[in-house]
N, C-alpha and C positions, 0 to 999 in steps of 0.2 A: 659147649658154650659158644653164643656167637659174639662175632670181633668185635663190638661196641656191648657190653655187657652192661646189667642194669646194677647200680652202686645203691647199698644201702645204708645206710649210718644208723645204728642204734645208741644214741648218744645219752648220755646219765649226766649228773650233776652231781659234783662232790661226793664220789663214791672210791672208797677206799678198795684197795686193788685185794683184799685179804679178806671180803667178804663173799668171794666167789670161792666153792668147793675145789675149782681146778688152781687155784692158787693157795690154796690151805685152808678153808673155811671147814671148819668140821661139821656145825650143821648143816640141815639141809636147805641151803639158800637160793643156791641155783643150778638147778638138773638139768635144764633147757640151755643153759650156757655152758654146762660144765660138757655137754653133749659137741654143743657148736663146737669147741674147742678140742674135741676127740674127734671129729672130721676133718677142722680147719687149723689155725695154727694161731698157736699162745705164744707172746712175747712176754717172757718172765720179768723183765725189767722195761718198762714203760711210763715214763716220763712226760709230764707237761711242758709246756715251753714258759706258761706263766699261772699260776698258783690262783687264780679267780677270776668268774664266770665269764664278764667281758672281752678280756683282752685276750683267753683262752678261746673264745670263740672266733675271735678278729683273726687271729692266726689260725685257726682254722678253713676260716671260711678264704684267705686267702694267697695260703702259704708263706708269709711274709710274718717279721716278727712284730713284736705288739708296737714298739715306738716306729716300727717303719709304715704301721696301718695306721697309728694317731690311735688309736684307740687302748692305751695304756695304763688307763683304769676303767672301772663301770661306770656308765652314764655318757661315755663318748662314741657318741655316731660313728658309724662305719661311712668315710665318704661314698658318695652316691656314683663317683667317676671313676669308683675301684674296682680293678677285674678281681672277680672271686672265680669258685671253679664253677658256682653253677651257669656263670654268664658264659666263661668258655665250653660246659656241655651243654649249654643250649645252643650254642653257636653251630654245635658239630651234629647237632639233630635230637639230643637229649628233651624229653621231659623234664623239668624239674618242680620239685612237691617239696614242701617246708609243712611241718608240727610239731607245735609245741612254741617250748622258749626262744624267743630271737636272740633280744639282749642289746641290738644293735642298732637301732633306730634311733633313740632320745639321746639329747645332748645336754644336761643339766649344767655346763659349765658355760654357753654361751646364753647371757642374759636375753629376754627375749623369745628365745627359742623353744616352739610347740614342745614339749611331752609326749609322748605316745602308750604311758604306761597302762594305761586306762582306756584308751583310745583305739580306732582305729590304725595299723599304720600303710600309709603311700607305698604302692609297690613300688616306686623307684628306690625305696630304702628295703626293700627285701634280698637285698644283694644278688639278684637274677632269679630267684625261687618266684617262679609265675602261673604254673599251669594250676595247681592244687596248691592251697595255705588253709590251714586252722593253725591261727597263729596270733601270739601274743606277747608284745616286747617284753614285759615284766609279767610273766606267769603268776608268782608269786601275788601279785597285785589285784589278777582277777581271777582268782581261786585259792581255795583250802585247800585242804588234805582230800575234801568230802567236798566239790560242787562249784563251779564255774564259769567261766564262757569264755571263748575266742574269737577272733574274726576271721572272713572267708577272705578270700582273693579280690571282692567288692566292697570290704570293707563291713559286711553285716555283720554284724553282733551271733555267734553261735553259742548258747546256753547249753551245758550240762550237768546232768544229774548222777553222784557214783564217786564211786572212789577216781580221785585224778589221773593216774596213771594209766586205769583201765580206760578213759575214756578218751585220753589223747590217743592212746593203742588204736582205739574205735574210729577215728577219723583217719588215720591211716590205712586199718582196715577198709573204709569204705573210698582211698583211692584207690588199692589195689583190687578190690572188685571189682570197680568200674571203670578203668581204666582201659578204654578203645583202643586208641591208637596203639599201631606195632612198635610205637617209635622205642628204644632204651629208657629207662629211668635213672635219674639221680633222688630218689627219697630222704629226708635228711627226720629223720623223729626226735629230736630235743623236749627230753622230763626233766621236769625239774628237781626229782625224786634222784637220790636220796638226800637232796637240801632239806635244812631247817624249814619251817614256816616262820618267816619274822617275824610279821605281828602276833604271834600266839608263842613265840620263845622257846618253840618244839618243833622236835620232829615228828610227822603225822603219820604213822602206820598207818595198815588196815585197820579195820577192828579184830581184836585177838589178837598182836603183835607182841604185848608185851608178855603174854602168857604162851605163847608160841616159842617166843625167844627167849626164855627169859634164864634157861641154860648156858650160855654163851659163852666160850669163854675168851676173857678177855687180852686184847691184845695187848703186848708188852709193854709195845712203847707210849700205852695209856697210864703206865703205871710209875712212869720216868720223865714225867715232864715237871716243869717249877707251878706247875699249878694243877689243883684237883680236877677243873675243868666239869661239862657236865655228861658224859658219857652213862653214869650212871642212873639217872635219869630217864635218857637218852636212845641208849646202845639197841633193846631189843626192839624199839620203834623203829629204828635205823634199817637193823638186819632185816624188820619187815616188809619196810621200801623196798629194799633190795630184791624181797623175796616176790614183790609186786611187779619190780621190774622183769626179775627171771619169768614168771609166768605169762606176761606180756609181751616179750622176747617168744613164747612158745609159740603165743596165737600168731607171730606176723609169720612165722616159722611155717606154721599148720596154713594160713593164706597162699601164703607162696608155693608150698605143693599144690593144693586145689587150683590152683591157677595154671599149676604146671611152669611157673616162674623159677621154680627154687634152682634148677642147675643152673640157669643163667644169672643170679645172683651176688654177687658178692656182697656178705653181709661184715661190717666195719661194727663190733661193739666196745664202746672206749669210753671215759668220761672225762669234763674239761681239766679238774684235780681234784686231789684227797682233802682225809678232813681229819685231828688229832682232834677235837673238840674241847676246845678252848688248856687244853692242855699247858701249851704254848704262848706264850706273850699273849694268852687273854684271850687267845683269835681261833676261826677255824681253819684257815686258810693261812694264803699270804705272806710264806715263809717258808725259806728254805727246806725246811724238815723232812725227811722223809715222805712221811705220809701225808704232808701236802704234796710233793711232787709225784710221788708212784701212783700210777693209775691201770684199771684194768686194758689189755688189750688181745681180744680176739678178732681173727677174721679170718671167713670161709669164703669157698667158693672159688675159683679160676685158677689159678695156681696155690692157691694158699690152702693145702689138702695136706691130711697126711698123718693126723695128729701129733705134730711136731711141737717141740716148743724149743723155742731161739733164749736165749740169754744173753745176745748182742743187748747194748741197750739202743733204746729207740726213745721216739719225741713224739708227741702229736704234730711236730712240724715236719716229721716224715710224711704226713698224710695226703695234703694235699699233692705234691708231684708224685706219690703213687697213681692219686685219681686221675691225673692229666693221664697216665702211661698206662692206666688200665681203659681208657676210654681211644685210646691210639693217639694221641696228642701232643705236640711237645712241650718240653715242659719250658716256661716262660722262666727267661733268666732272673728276674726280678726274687725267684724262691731261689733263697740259699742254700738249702739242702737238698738230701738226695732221698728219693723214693726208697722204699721198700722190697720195693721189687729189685734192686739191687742188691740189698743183701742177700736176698733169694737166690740170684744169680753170679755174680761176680767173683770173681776170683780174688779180686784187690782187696786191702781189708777195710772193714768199716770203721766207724768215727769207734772211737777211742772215749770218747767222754760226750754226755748233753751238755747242755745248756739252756739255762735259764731266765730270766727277767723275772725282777719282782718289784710291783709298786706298791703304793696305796699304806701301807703300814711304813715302808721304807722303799728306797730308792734307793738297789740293790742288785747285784748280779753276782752269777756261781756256775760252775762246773760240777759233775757227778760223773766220777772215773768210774770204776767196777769196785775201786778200794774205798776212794778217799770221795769228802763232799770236800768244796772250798766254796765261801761265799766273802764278798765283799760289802761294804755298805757304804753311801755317801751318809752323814749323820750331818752334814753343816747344807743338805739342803730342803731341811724339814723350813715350816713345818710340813708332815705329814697330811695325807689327805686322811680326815675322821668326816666318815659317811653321818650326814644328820637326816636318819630315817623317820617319820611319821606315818603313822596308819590310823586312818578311820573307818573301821567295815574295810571296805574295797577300795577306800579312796586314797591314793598314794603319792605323800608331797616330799617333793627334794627343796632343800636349802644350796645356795650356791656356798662351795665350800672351797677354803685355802684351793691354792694351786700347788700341784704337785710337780715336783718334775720327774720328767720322764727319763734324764738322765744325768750324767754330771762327766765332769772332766778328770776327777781326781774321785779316789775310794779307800777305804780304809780296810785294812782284810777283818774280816768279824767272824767266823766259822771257820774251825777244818776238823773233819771228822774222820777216822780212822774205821770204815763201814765193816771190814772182817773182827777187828777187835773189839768193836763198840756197836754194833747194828741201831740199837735205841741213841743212841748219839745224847749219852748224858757226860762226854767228859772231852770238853771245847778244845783243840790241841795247838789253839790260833797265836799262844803266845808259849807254848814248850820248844825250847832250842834245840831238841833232841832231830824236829822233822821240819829247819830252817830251808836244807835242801829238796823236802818235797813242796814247800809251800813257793820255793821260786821257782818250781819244773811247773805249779800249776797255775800260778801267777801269769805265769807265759802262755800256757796253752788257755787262760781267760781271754786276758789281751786277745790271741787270735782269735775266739769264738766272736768276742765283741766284735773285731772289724770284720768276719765274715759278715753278723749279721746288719752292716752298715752303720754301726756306731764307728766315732775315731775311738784310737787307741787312748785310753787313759795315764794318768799315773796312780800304782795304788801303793800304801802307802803301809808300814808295819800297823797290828793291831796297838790303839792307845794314843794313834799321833793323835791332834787336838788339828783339825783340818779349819777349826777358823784362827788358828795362828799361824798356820802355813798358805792362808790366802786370806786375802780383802773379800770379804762378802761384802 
């Protein structure tokens, strides 16, 4: 492999980490992944930094957590003066190519301000991805399941015909065939798959999906939440996204040798978070829960060989200062955490627990030890943001809605979950006196995680105080 290796991201949407064979999926969902992952290396516990599409991608694209990017719920612009990692690998001689979903362009909270969901967007809002774009802030907005369009790097309108996921494949496809220059790549392929389709109130298989999948069996903690949710409906359209994505995952696979690219490679496949399907407070996301936060994580290629699999846990905010250290880079202080490649290496031990941010439904923070979940919640600084979506055909209109905040000074502990005795996390342990001592060992180690990530240190508060009687709102 040579010293500046070419980065690829196979990024997914709202894909539950238990739909892949090589983390228990018993059908056949994905051979092409479960393959990557007996060459490269599985992270058995792999974690988001925040629980929906936006703020999961802000912290992506710039190793920093979501209230330190501003982009803390959907609909909030990635600033334009923000170093991401493709601006620092273009810096250092990198290509960079962007497909599929942004996310990060439109600002529906400041009155005024262009939309792009529908639209073209300005590359100065593509967060450094220049050379190559078939790209579109809100996917979702200009395509189906079945049929759509993107725009180029000039802003033109690119129409397709097919199932969605083969056909974002297809533009990636056709940069890596054509692609002249010797320079490294950073490829970044964002589906929108395995997300719902909003305006149609489903998930959009292939055709044959449900009778493909329709074996399934289903996962536990679908069967343990305070509501029916729609899974069942659902589930085998779901598995068949997935199984769209694994085959699309095959072809970039099958490019990359014909090109003779693949040993220089390192391919990144992960998704921004999971999905309980409405299981949960109504939602798919945007909460604590497990299977909002576990996500899959493979990746092949440079050191990452061996078919290993790690049980550290991990963040998608490990990612970025991987990228900077697998490109020779250093990593900018501004990322709080530590790469990957660390734990690969080092002898010292690694983080002990993630962490998380969660907004938009609440405004909200938590730790995930290897045992226990703990999550807090501010309740006295709703209201909450409630997304008011419309769709016409294609045409995608935001309302300007409440303000949310992004953080609070004071919390309420709201979750502790007992993950060895209880895995489906149906028996809340936030007010039993039995586990007073571990809720203040984790209480403490919150507090830290917050002020590493640049929040101040809060005060939190036992579950049940009444926080607008403990302060003047």
């Amino acid at each position: 492999m040579s010293s500046k290796p070419n980065i690829l991201f196979f990024f997914t949407d709202q894909q539950r980490y238990d739909t892949a064979g090589c983390y228990g999926q018993k059908l056949n969902v994905t051979p092409n992944l479960d393959r990557l992952a007996k060459e490269g290396i599985k992270f058995e516990y792999a974690f988001t930094c925040q629980p929906v599409c936006g703020p999961a991608r802000s912290c992506l694209q710039t190793g920093r957590y979501a209230t330190d990017t501003g982009c803390y719920t959907n609909g909030r612009a990635l600033d334009v003066n923000m170093d991401t990692i493709a601006k620092q690998l273009k810096r250092a001689g990198y290509e960079t190519a962007y497909v599929g979903k942004w996310h990060l362009a439109s600002d529906r909270h400041k009155p005024g301000e262009h939309l792009y969901a529908t639209s073209p967007i300005p590359l100065e809002r593509c967060g450094g991805y220049e050379d190559y774009l078939a790209i579109a802030d809100v996917l979702e907005a200009t395509s189906h399941g079945y049929n759509g369009y993107v725009y180029d790097k000039e802003g033109r309108k690119m129409e397709f015909t097919g199932y969605r996921a083969d056909c974002i494949t297809d533009y990636a496809v056709d940069y890596l065939q054509n692609k002249a220059a010797e320079d490294p790549f950073l490829l970044f392929i964002s589906y929108i798959e395995p997300h719902q389709q909003n305006d149609h109130g489903r998930y959009e298989g292939p055709a044959g999906s449900k009778a493909r999948f329709r074996d399934y069996e289903v996962p536990e903690d679908l069967l343990c939440g305070e509501f029916e949710g729609d899974w069942k409906q659902n589930y085998p359209d779901y598995l068949g996204q997935c199984s769209s994505l694994d085959y699309n995952l095959g072809r970039i696979v099958d490019v990359l040798k014909e090109k003779g690219m693949y040993e220089d490679t390192i391919i990144v496949y992960t998704s921004d978070h999971g999905n309980h399907f409405k299981t949960r407070e109504g939602e798919y996301k945007r909460q604590c829960f497990e299977n909002c936060l576990r996500i899959p994580l493979i990746i092949r290629g440079g050191e990452f060989r061996g078919g290993k699999t790690y049980t550290d846990l991990v963040s998608l905010i490990n990612l970025p200062p991987m990228v900077m250290e697998l490109a020779g880079l250093p990593v900018p202080e501004y990322m709080p955490e530590r790469s990957l490649l660390h734990l690969l290496h080092d002898d010292e031990p690694w983080q002990e627990e993630i962490f998380y941010q969660i907004s938009e439904t609440d405004c909200a923070r938590g730790i995930r030890t290897k045992r226990y979940k703990y999550c807090v919640w501010a309740p006295h600084k709703q209201p909450v943001l409630r997304m008011n979506e419309e769709f016409s055909g294609h045409q995608y209109h935001y309302e300007m809605i409440p303000k949310c905040r992004a953080d609070s000074d004071s919390y309420v502990e709201q979750y502790l979950f007992d993950l060895v005795k209880d895995p489906v996390e149906a028996d809340n342990l936030v007010l039993n006196p039995e586990y007073g001592q571990i809720r203040s060992y984790l209480r403490e180690r919150l507090i830290s995680r917050m002020e590493r990530a640049g929040e101040q240190a809060p005060v939190i508060y036992p579950a049940g105080t009444d926080l607008n009687r403990e302060y003047s709102i």
